[in-house]
LUMDOTOR-711061 format. One record per residue (C-alpha): residue in three letters; x, y, z; residue number from 1. Coordinates in steps of 0.02 Angstrom, whole numbers, plus 50000, padded with zeros to 5 digits. Example, Ala and Ser with C-alpha at 12.3 -4.5 7.8 and 13.67 -1.06 7.14 Angstrom:
<recs>
rec type=ALA, u=50615, v=49775, w=50390, seq=1
rec type=SER, u=50684, v=49947, w=50357, seq=2
</recs>
This chain:
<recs>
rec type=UNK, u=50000, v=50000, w=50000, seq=1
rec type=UNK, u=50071, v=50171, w=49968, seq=2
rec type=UNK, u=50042, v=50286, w=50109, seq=3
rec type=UNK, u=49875, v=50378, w=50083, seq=4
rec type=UNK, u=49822, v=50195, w=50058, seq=5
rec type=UNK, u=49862, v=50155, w=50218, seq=6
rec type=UNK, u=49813, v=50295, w=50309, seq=7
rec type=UNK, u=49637, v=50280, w=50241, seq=8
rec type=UNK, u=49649, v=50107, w=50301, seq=9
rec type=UNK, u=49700, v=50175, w=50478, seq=10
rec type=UNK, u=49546, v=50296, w=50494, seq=11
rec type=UNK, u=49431, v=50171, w=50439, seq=12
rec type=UNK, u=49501, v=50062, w=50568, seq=13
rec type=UNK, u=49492, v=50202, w=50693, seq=14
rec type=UNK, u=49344, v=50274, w=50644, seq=15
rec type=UNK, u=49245, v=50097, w=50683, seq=16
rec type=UNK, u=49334, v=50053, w=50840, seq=17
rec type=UNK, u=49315, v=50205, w=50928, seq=18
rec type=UNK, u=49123, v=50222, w=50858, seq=19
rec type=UNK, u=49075, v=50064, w=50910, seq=20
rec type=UNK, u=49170, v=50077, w=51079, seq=21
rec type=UNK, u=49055, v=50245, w=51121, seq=22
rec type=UNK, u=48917, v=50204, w=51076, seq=23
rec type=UNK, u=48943, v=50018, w=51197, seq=24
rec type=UNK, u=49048, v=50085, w=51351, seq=25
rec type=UNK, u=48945, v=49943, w=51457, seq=26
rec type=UNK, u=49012, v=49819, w=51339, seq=27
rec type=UNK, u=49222, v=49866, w=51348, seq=28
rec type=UNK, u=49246, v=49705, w=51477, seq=29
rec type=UNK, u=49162, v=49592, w=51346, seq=30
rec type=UNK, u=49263, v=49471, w=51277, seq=31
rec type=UNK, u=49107, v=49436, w=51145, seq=32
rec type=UNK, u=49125, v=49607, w=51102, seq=33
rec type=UNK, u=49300, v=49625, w=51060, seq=34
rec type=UNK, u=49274, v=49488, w=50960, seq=35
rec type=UNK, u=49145, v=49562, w=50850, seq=36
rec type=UNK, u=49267, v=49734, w=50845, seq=37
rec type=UNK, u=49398, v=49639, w=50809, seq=38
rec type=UNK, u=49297, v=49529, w=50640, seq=39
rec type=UNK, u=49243, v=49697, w=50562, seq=40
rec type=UNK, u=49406, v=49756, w=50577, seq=41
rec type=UNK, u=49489, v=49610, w=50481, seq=42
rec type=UNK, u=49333, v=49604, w=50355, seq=43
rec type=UNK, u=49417, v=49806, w=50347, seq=44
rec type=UNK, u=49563, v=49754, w=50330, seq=45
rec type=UNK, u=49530, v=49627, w=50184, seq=46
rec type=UNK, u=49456, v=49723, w=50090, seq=47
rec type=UNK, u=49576, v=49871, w=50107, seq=48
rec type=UNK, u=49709, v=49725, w=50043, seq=49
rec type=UNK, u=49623, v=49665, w=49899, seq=50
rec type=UNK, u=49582, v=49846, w=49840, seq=51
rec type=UNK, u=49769, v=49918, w=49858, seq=52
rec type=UNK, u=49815, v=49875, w=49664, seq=53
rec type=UNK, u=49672, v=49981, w=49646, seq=54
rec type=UNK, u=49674, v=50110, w=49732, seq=55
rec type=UNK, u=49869, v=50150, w=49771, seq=56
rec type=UNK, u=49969, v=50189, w=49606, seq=57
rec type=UNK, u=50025, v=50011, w=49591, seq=58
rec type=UNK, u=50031, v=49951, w=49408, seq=59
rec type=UNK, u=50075, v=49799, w=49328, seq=60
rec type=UNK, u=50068, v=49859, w=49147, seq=61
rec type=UNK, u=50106, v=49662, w=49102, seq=62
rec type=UNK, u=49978, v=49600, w=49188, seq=63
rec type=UNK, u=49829, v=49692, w=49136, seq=64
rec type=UNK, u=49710, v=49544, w=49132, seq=65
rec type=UNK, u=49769, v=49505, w=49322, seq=66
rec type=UNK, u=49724, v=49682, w=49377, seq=67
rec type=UNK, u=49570, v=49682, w=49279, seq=68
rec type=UNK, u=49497, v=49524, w=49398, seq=69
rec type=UNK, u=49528, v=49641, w=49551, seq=70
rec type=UNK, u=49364, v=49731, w=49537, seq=71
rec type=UNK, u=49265, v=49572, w=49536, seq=72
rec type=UNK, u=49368, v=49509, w=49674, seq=73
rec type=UNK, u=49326, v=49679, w=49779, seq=74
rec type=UNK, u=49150, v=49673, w=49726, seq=75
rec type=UNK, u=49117, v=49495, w=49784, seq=76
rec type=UNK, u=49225, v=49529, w=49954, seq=77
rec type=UNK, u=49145, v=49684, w=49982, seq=78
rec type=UNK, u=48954, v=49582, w=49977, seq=79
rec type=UNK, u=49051, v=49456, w=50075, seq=80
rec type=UNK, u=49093, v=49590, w=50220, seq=81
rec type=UNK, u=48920, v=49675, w=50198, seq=82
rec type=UNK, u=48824, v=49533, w=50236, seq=83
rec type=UNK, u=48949, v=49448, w=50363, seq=84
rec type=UNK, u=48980, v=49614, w=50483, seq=85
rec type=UNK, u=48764, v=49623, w=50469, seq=86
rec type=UNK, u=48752, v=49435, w=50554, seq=87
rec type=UNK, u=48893, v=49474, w=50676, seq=88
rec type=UNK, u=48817, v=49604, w=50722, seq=89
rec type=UNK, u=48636, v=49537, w=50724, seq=90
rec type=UNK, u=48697, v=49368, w=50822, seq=91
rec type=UNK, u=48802, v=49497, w=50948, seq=92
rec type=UNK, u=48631, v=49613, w=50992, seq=93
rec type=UNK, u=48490, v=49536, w=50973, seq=94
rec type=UNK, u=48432, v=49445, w=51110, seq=95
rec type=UNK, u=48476, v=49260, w=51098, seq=96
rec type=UNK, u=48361, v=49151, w=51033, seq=97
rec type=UNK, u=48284, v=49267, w=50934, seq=98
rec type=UNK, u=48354, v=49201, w=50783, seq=99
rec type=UNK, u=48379, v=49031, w=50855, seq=100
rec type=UNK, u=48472, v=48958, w=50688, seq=101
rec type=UNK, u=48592, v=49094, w=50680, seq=102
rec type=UNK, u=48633, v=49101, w=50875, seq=103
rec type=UNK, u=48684, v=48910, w=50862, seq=104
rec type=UNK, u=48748, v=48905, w=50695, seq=105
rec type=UNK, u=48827, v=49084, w=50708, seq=106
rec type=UNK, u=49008, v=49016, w=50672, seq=107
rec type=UNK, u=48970, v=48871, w=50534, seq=108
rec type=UNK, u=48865, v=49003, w=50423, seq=109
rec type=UNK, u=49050, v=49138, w=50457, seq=110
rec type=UNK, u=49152, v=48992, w=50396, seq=111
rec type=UNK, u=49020, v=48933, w=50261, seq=112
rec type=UNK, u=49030, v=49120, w=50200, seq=113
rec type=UNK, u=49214, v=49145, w=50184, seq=114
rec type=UNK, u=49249, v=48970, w=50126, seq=115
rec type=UNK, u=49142, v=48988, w=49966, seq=116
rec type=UNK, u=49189, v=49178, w=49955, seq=117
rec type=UNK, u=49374, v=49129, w=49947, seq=118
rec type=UNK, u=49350, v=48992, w=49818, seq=119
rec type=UNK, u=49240, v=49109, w=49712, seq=120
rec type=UNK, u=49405, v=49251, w=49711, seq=121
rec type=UNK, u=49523, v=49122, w=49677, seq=122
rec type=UNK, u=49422, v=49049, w=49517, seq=123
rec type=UNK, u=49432, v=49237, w=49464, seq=124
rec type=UNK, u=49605, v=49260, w=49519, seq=125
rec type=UNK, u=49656, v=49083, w=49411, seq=126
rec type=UNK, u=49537, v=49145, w=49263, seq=127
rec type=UNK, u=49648, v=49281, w=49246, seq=128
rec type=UNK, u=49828, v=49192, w=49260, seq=129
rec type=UNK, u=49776, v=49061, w=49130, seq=130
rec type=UNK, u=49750, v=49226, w=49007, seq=131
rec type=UNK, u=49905, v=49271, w=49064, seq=132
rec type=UNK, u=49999, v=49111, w=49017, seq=133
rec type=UNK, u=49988, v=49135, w=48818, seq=134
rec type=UNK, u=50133, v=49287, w=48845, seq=135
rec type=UNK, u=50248, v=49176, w=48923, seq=136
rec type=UNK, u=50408, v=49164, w=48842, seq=137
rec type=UNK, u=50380, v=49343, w=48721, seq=138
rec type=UNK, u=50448, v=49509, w=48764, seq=139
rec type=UNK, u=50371, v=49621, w=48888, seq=140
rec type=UNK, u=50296, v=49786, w=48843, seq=141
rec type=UNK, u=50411, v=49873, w=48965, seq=142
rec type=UNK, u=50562, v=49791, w=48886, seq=143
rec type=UNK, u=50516, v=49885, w=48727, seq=144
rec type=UNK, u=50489, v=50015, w=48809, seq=145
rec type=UNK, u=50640, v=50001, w=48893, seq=146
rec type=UNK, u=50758, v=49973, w=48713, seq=147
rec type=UNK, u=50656, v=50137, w=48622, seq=148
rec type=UNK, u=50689, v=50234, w=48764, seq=149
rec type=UNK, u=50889, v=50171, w=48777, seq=150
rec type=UNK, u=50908, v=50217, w=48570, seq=151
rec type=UNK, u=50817, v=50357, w=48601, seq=152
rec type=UNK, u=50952, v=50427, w=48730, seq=153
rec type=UNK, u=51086, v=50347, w=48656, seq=154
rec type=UNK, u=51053, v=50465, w=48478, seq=155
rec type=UNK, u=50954, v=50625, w=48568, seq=156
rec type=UNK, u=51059, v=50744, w=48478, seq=157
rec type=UNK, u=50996, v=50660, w=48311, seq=158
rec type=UNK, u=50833, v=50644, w=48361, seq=159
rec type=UNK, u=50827, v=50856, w=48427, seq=160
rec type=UNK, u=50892, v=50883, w=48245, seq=161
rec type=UNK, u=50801, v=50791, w=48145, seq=162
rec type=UNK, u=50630, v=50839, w=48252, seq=163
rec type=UNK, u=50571, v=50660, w=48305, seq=164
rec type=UNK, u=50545, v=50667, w=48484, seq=165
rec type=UNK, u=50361, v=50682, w=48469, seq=166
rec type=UNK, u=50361, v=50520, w=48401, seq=167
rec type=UNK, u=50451, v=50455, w=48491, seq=168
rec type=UNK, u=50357, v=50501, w=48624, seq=169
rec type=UNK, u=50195, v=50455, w=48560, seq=170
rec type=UNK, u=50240, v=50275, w=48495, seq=171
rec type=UNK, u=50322, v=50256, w=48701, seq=172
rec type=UNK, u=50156, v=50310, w=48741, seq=173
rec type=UNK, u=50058, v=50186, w=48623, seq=174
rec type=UNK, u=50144, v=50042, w=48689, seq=175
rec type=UNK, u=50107, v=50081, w=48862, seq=176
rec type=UNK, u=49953, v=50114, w=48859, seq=177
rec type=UNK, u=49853, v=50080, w=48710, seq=178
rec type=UNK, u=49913, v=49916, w=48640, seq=179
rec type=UNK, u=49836, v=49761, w=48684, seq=180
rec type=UNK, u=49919, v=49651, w=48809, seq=181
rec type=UNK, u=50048, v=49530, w=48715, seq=182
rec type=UNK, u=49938, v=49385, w=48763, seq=183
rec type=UNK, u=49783, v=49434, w=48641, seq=184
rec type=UNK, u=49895, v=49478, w=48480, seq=185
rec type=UNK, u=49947, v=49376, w=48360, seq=186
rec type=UNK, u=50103, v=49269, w=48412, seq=187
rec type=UNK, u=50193, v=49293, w=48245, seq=188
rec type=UNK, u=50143, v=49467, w=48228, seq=189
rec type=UNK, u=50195, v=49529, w=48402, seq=190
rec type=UNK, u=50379, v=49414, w=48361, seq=191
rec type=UNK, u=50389, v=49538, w=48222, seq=192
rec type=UNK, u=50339, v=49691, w=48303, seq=193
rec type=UNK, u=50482, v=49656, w=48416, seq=194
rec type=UNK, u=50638, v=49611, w=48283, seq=195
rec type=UNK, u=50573, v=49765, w=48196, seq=196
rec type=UNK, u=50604, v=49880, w=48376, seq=197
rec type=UNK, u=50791, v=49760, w=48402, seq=198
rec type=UNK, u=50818, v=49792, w=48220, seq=199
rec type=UNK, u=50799, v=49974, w=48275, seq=200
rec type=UNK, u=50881, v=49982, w=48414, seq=201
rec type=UNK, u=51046, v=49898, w=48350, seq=202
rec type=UNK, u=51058, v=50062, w=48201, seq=203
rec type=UNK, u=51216, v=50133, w=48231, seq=204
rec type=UNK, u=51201, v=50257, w=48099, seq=205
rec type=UNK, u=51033, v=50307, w=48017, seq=206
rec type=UNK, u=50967, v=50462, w=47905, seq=207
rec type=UNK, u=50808, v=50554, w=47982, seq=208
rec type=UNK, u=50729, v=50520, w=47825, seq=209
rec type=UNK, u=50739, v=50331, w=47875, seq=210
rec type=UNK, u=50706, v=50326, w=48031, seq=211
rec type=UNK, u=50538, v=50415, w=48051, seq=212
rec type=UNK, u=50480, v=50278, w=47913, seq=213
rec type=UNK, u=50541, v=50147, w=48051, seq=214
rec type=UNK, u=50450, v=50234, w=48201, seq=215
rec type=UNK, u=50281, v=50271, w=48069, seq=216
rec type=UNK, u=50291, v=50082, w=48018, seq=217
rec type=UNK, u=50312, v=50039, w=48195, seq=218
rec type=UNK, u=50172, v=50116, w=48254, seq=219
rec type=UNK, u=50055, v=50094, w=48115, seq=220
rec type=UNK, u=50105, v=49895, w=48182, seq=221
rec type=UNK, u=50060, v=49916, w=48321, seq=222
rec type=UNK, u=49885, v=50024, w=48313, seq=223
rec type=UNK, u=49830, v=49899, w=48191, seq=224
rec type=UNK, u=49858, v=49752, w=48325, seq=225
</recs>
């Protein structure tokens, strides 16, 4: 978590506690009700976890389809923590026997709901790494990133002269964050896309002329993916 991250995790964690403690100043020597503090507090806590990708600035540019579960994953936990804080709390203050099931089943239905809620995420969670699988084994999108922006500071004087940075800039740009993860496109395409950027790369001498065709044809590749 970066650090606003975790400081909105702290208030939340403060801002419950110390609620729930004022409002129940009979109930500080209760063992029962630390407890029930205590499991909204982790539910927090979870849910705080599973949403930090999110919401710090985390980002796994190869691993799109990953990150893209995570919403799922915070919806479902989020219904999860909605509806197990609500029978907590119910089983904690209503008077027992009022809901006679839930008093002496209070603990199977908690594990009942967590065990199929953690199933569910991790079904999402393996959805997403078998999309991921089909990249194995090609170059990442921040390695060509990486070898465009090495020529490109290796020859800036060229580049200022001969007025490319612009596209230079835009085609670092497309890459990052317009083209489609390596794991949709075309195997044999994407294999050419990248000799094309080494082919690049390894110009020790080039004519401007040249060399916006190579960056055009590059990214005309690579919008057409």
């Amino acid at each position: 978590m970066t650090r606003i991250v975790f400081l909105i995790y702290l208030f939340l964690i403060f801002t419950w506690t110390a609620s729930i403690s004022i409002l129940n100043p009979n109930h500080l020597g209760n063992l029962n009700f630390w407890g029930m503090v205590m499991w909204v507090n982790f539910l927090i806590s979870l849910n705080m976890f599973a949403s930090a990708p999110i919401l710090s600035n985390f980002q796994e540019r190869d691993s799109l389809k990953i990150i893209g579960a995570l919403p799922a994953v915070n919806l479902i936990l989020f219904l999860y923590s909605l509806a197990s804080t609500l029978i907590v709390l119910v089983n904690y203050y209503l008077p027992e026997g009022s809901f006679f099931f839930l008093n002496n089943n209070h603990l199977f239905i908690q594990i009942l709901l967590f065990g199929l809620t953690g199933v569910t995420c991790l079904f999402f969670i393996l959805s997403s790494q078998g999309a991921e699988s089909g990249a194995r084994g090609l170059t990442t999108r921040q390695e060509l990133i990486k070898t465009i922006t090495n020529f490109q500071l290796s020859n800036a004087k060229k580049i200022e002269e001969s007025s490319l940075e612009v596209l230079f800039q835009e085609l670092l740009e497309y890459i990052e964050y317009k083209m489609p993860h390596p794991s949709s496109i075309n195997r044999n395409l994407y294999l050419d896309l990248c000799l094309q950027i080494k082919e690049l790369s390894n110009t020790n001498s080039f004519d401007s002329e040249s060399l916006r065709a190579s960056l055009e044809s590059i990214l005309l590749k690579i919008k057409h993916f």
